[in-house]
N, C-alpha and C positions, 0 to 999 in steps of 0.2 A: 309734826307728830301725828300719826294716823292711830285713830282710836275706833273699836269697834267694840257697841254693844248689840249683844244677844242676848237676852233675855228670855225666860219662860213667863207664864202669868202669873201673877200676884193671887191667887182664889180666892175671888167675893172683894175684889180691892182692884185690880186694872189687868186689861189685857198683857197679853208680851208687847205688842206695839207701843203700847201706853208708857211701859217701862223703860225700852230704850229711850223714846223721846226724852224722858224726865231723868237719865243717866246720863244721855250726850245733854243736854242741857246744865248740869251739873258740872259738866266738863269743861264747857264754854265756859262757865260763870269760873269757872277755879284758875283754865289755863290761859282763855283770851284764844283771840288767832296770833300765829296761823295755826290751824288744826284742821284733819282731815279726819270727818266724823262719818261710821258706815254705820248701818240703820241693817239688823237682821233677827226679828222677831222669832221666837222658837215656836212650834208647835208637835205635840208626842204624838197628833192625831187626833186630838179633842175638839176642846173651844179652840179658835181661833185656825183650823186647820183651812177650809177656804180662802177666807180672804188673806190670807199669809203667803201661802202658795200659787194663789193668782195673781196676786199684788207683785210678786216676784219675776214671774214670767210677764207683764204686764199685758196679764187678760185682764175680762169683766165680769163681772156678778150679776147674775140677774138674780130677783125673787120672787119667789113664790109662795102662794096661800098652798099649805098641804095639813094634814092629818099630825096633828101633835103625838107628845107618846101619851095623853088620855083622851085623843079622840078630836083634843080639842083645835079649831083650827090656828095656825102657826105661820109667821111670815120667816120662810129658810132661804139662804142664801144658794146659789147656784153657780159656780165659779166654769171659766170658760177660758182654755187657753190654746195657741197654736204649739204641736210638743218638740215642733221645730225650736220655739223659743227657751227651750229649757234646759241644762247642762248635757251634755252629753251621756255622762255619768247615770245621770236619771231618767234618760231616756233608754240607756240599757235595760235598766234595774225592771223596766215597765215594758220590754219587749216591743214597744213601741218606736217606732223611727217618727212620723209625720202622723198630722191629723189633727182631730178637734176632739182635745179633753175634757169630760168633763168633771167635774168635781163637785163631793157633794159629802155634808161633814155631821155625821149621825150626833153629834153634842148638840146642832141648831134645830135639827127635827124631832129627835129622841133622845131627848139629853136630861139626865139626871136635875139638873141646875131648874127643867124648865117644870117640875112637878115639883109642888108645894108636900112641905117635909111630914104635916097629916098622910099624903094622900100616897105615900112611896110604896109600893109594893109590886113586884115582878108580874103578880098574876093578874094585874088591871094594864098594863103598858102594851103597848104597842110598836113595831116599826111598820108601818101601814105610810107614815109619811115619806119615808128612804123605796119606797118600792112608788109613789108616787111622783116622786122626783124623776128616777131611774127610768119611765114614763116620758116625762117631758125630756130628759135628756137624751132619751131614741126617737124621740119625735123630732128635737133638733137636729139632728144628725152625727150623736157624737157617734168617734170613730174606736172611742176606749171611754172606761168609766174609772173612776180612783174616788174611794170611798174611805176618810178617817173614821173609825171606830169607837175614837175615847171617848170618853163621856155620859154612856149610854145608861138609860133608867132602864133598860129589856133586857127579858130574859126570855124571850119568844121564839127562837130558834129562826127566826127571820118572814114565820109565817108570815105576821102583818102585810111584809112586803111582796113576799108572792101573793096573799090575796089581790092587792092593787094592783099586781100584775096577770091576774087572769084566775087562779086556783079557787076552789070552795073549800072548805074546811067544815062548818058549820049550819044549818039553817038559818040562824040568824045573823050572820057575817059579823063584819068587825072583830077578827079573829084576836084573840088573847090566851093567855094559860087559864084566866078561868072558864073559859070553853072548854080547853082540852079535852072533858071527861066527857062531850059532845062529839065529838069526832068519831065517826063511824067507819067513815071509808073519805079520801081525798078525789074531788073532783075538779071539774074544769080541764084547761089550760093556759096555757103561757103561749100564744100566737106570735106577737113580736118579734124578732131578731135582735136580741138582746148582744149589744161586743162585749169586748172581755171587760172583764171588772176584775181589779185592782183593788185588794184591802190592806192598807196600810193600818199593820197590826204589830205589837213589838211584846207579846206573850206569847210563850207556847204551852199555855194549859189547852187540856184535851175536855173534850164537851162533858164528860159524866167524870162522877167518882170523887174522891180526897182533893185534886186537885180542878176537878171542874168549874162548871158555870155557878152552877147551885153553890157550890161548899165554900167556893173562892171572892165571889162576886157578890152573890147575893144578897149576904149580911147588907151590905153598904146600898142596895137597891131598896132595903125594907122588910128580905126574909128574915123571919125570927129561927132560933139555931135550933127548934123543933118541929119547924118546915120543911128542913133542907133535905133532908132524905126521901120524903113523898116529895117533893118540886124535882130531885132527883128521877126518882122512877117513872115520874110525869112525863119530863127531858126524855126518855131513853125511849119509852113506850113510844111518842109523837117524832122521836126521830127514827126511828125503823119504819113508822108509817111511810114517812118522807122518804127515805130511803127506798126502798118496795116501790112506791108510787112513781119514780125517777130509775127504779133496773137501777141503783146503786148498791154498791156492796155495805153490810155493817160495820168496815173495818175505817168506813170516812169518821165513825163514831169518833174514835180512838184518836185522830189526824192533830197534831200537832198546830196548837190557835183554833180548834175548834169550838173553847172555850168563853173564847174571847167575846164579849162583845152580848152576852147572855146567846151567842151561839148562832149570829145573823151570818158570821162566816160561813158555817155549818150549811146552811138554808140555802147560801147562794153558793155555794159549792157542789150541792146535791143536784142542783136545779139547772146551774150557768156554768158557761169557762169561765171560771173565778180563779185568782192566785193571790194567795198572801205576800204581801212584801216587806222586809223590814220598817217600820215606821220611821226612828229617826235616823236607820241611813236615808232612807229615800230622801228626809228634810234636808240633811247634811252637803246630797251631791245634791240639791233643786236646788237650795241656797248658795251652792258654792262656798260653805263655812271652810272645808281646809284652806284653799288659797287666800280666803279674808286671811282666816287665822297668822296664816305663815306673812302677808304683807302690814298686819299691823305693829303696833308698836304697844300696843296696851289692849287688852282685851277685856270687859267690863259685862260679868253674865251674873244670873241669880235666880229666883224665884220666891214663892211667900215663905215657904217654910221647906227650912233645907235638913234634913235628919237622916238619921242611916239609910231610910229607904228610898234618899237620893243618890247613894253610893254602886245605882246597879246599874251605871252604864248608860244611862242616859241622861237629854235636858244639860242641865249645868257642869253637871261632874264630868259628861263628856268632852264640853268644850275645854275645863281644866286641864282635863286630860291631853288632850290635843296641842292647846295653848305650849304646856309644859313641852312636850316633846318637840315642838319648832322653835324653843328659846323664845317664848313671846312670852312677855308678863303678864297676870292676867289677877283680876280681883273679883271675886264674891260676893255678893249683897243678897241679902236674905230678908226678908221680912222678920223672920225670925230666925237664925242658924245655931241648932242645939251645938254643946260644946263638945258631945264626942265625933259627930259629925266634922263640924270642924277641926278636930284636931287631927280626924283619918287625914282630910286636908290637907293642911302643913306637912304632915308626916312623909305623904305618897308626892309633893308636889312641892318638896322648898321653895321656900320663897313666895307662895301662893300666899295672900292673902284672904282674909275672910271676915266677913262682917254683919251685923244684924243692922239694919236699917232706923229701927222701930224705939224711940226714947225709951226706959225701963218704968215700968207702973202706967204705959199707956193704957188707957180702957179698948178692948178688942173692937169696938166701934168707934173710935177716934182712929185707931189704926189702921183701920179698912179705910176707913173716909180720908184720909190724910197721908197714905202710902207714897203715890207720887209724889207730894212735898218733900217727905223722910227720904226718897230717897235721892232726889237730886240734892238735898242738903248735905246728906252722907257723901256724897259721890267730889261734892263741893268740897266738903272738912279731907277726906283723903287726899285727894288730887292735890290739893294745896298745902299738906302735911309732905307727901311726895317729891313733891314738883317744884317747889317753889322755893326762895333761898330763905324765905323768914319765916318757912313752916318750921 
């Protein structure tokens, strides 16, 4: 029996790595050998986007001290791989045939997670670190760049990172939104030979307006919803700056994932040959997940908390999704999976199982601390209710 878990992360409780291991583990304990257990971490672009995608093509990670998202210094990961080594599929997707990728995942350098929850607010952060990286990775010699975006505390339009890379903004540098009202005129340059960069991005909000950076994002960065309209006009003002300053048209405003990311796509699109790329297709052909999918016999995915706004097509629901269509079984594990959620589920995907992990009246700090137990326990009590002649 060949069993694959893919997993996303548990949030504030284990990586996706973390979860298959304690999933196939669970499996072991319920089914015994012989079992053939495949190990395929998810990642949307966030946490865990580096070393997931390195780990895969079996490059290395170097690290580096760079520029946190408050300034503060930060030890980020730096993935390295040859793109020879990587499905073909994904090597389309990236225009790239041959070379040296490098990869570089804005959750480790400007990551929501890494600002204490006093100190969250758009107009203090920076990506000052993502544009120091982007530094050392021309200085190695990479031959393309692939940049995750999830996770991001910023909403900087990417300045930070053009300042590290050469630009003035300000008199007193360490460029931020609350400079903005600082900016006179943009100087410098960008010397370098920056190659293409790659942002694996899986939004298409546009950088201003109802659906932008400010209206859409920001709440969850630390704007208050009587901000968002002046951090809007902020946005719009410093990006026609950028614009102007780059002989770019206004109409990149409007570009579809401009949004993304407090709008670092935006920055490096004005600036570099940048291209958006689907996020979890890009994971899906890197990891080769339809051919797992189609060779297993069981399929074992999930994440911490599974609710309608897991139903759009990516992470978990789409491996279901997939699973279903190749006649592969496949089961859900959640940290928590609300029950209309689950019942879309069953509904869309007979036969689909689904399940919460998490004993009922646990306290939310025994649940985070004790996650991987729950769920290779879970994985354990199913499989052995399934599989077994005396479940």
């Amino acid at each position: 029996m060949k069993i694959l878990a893919a997993f996303d992360k548990f949030k504030d409780a284990m990586p996706a790595g973390s979860a298959c291991d304690a999933a196939l583990s669970g499996a072991l304990k319920a089914l015994g050998e012989p079992l053939t257990l495949c190990h395929a971490p998810l990642t949307d672009g966030g946490e865990g986007f580096c070393p997931i995608l390195t780990q895969a093509a079996s490059g290395y990670i170097e690290h580096h001290k760079v520029s946190g998202p408050l300034g503060e210094e930060v030890d980020s990961p730096l993935g390295w791989v040859n793109l020879e080594r990587i499905p073909e599929s994904a090597r389309k997707m990236l225009g790239q045939k041959n070379g040296k990728l490098a990869i570089i995942e804005m959750a480790s350098v400007a990551g929501l997670e890494q600002v204490p929850n006093a100190q969250r607010h758009p107009k203090h952060c920076t990506t000052r670190g993502v544009g120091e990286l982007i530094l050392i990775a021309v200085a190695e010699g990479a031959d393309a760049i692939l940049l995750g975006i999830g996770g991001s505390a910023t909403s900087d339009l990417g300045l930070g990172a053009l300042e590290a890379l050469g630009l003035h903004f300000c008199p007193s540098g360490q460029i931020t939104p609350a400079q903005w009202p600082a900016i006179e005129q943009i100087t410098g340059s960008i010397e370098l030979t920056v190659p293409p960069i790659y942002i694996a991005c899986d939004v298409d909000n546009p950088l201003l307006g109802t659906r932008g950076a400010a209206a859409v994002y920001g709440p969850q960065k630390g704007l208050k919803p009587n901000e968002i309209e002046a951090f809007d006009d902020a946005t719009a003002r410093v990006a026609k700056q950028l614009c102007e300053f780059f002989n770019q048209p206004e109409c990149t405003l409007r570009a579809s994932g401009s949004g993304a990311a407090g709008g670092i796509g935006f920055g490096l699109n004005v600036a570099f040959d940048s291209n958006y790329v689907p996020g979890f297709e890009l994971v899906t052909a890197w990891l080769d997940l339809s051919s797992k999918i189609k060779e297993a016999d069981l399929v074992l995915t999930g994440e911490g908390k599974f609710d309608n706004s897991s139903l759009a097509g990516k992470g978990p629901y789409a491996l279901l999704a997939a699973a279903y269509s190749s006649d592969t079984s496949a089961i859900l594990l959640a940290g928590l999976a609300e029950d209309e959620a689950a019942q879309t589920v069953r509904d869309r995907f007979p036969g689909t199982a689904v399940y919460s992990i998490t004993p009922e009246g646990t306290p939310l700090a025994e649940a985070l601390k004790l996650a991987p137990d729950f769920l290779k326990q879970k994985v354990t009590e199913v499989l052995q209710t399934l599989y077994t002649h005396d479940g």
